[in-house]
N, C-alpha and C positions, 0 to 999 in steps of 0.2 A: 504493500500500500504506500502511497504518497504521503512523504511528512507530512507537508502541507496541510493537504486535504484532512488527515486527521488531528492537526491542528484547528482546522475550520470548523470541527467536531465538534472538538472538546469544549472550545470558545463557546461557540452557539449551544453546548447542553449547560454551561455554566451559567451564560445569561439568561439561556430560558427557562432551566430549572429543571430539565430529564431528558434523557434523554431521545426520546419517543418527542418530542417539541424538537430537538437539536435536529432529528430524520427529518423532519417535516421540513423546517427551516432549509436542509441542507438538500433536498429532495432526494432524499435515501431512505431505503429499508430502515426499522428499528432495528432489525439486526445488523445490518450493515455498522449502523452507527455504533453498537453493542464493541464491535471488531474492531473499528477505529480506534477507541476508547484502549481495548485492551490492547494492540499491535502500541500504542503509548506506554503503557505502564510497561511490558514487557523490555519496551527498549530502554525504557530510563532504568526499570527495575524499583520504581519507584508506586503507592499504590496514589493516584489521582483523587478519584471520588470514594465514599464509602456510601455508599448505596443501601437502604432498606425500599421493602417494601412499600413504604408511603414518602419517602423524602430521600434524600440527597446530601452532603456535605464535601464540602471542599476539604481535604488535608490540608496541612501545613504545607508542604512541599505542593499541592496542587494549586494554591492560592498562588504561589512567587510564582509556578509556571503557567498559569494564566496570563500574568501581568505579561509574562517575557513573549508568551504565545502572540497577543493583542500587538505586542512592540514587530515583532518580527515578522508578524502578517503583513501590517501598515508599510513597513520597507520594500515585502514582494510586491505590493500593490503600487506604493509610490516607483518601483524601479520599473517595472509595466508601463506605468503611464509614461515615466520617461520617454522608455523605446518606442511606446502610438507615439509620443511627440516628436521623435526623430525623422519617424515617416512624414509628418505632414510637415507640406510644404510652408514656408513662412510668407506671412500676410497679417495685413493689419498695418495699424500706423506706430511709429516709433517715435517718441518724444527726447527728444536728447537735450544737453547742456555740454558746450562747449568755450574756451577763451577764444576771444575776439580775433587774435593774431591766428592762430592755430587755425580755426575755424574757417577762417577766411582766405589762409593762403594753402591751407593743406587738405583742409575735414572735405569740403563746400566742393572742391575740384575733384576729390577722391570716392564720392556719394556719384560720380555717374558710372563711374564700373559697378558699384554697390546697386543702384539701382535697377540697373541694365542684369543683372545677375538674378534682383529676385523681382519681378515684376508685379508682385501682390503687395510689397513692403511702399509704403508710405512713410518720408520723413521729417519731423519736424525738429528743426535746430533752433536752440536759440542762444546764440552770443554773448557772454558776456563773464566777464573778470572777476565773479565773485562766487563764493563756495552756495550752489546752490542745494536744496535741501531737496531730496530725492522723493520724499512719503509727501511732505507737506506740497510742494509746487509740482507734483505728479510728472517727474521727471522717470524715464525707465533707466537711463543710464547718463554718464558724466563723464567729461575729459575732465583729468586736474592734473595740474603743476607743480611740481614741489614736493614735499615729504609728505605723507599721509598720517593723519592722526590717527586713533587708536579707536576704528570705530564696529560697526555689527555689518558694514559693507563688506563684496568682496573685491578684490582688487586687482585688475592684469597690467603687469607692468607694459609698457610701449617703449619708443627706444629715448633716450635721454634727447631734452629740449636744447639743441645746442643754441648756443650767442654767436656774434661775430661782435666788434667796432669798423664802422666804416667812419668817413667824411665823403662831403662831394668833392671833385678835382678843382673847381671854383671855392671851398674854401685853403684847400692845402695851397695853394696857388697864395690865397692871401696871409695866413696865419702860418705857412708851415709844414712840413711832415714830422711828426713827435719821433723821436730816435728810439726813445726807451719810454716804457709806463711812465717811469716819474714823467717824463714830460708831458703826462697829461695834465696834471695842474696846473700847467700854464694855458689848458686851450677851455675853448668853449663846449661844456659836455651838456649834452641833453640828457634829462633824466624825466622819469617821472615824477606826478607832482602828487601829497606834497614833499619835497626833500630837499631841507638844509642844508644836509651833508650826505654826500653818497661815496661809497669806494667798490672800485672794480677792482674784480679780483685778477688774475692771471700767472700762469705759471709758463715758467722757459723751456727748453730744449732741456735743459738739467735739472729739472723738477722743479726750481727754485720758485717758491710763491712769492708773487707781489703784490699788493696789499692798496692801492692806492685811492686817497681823497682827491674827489672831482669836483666839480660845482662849475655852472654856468649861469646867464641870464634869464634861460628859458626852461620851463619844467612842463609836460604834456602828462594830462594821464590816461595817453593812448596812443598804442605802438604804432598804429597805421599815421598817427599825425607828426609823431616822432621821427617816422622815417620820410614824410614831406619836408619835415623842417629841415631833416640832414639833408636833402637833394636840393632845397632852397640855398643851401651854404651857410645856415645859421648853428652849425658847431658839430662835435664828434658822438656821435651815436653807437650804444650798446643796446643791440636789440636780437631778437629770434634769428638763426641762419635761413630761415624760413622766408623771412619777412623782407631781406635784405640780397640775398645771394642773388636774384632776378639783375637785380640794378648792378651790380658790382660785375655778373657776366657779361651786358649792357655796357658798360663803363660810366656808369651814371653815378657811383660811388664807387669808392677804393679802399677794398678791405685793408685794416692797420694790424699790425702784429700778430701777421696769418703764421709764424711761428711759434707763436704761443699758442697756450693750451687754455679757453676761458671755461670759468667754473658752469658747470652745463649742471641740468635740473632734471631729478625723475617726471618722468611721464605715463601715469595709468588711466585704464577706464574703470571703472567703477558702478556697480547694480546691485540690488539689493540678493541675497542668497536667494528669496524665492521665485525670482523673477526668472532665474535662467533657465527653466523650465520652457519657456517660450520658445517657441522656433526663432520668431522675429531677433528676440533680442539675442540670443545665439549667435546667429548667422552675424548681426551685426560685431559683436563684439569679435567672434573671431576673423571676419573680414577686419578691423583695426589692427588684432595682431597679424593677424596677415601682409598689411599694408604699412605699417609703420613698427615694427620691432626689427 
């Protein structure tokens, strides 16, 4: 006989109270069920029910294997649905959260192979710089930057957010080529705003980290306006290699101290444990690691 199945038994004579209710229940012989019962005790070696004539009792030992029975049914039944959810195809709409830069020069481009791939999937993105909350703003999944906190999400890394420093050839022209880091506090650094003081990190050819305070006239707090302001020639920008490399292939900016190493930021997505269940968001999350780890 099937474990299972006389686990299904045992359950259903337990909750229903005999097991002539547990045949019913299970649409089987009472005898049937009688064997189920006992092909149990015999394997555990253990006795289950004590049985009279007019009632029923749980043992000790029958009681803890109930609870364990109920636990390990619930798994074959949740890993079942998994596998139907494997077969069907993904559809339905996806609600996403992604940063601005990311989003716009990587996610937004890379959603037409994604779409072209599952043609039932609809997607909705919505941009922007700040940690949004998943259950509350009905978000199904999230790009984020940086270290992740310590939360009940789960997390696929992606591949680190690299930086570059550019300027436009229209400011080196006027101010300069910097030789070394420190010379960057002598130039004009865009940062975001607000910030006093800001320092860029970078490291050399020989690990050596440099540590440097920047500050300019002009502070954005938005990478896309940050990287107009550097093509305008109003001062040295650290911003996504994302955001930047197009213009610097261009010759519209020129990447600065393409021998160093800039300090670069994890990058995961992020969905709640119950949600991956879905085809939709499946498909999508491993098309990201697909596309960008």
């Amino acid at each position: 006989m099937d474990v299972f199945d006389s686990m299904r038994v045992y359950v259903q004579a337990v909750e229903k109270g005999s097991l002539s209710a547990a045949a019913t229940a299970c649409g089987i012989s009472a005898t049937m069920a009688g064997n189920h019962l006992r092909t149990l005790e015999k394997r555990l070696g253990m006795q289950l029910l004590q049985r009279t004539t007019r009632r029923q009792h749980l043992t000790a030992f029958g009681e803890n294997y109930y609870a364990r029975c109920k636990e390990i049914l619930r798994l074959v039944a949740e890993t079942d649905a998994q596998a139907q959810n494997l077969q069907l195809a993904p559809a339905g709409k996806l609600r996403i959260s992604a940063p601005v830069s990311f989003g716009t020069e990587a996610l937004v481009p890379a959603l037409s192979v994604y779409l072209a791939r599952y043609p039932e999937v609809s997607v909705d993105v919505a941009l922007c710089d700040r940690v949004v909350d998943l259950v509350e703003e009905g978000f199904e999944a999230a790009i984020r930057i940086g270290p992740l906190p310590d939360s009940a999400l789960i997390a696929r890394p992606l591949a680190p957010y690299r930086l570059m420093i550019c300027a436009s050839p229209e400011y080196l022209a006027r101010r300069g080529t910097p030789a070394t880091p420190e010379d960057l506090g002598q130039h004009e650094c865009l940062s975001f705003s607000p910030a006093a003081l800001v320092h860029w990190r970078l490291t050399d050819m020989q690990d050596a980290i440099c540590r440097v305070p920047v500050s300019g006239r002009l502070q954005v707090n938005n990478g896309q306006a940050l990287r107009v302001a550097a093509l305008h020639g109003l001062g040295i920008v650290l911003q996504p290699a994302i955001l930047l490399q197009a213009d610097v292939q261009a010759g519209r900016l020129v990447q600065l101290f393409a021998t160093h190493t800039l300090h670069s930021r994890p990058m995961s997505v992020v969905y709640l444990p119950d949600r991956y269940r879905s085809p939709k968001l499946r498909s999508f999350v491993d098309f990201l690691v697909e596309r960008f780890s």
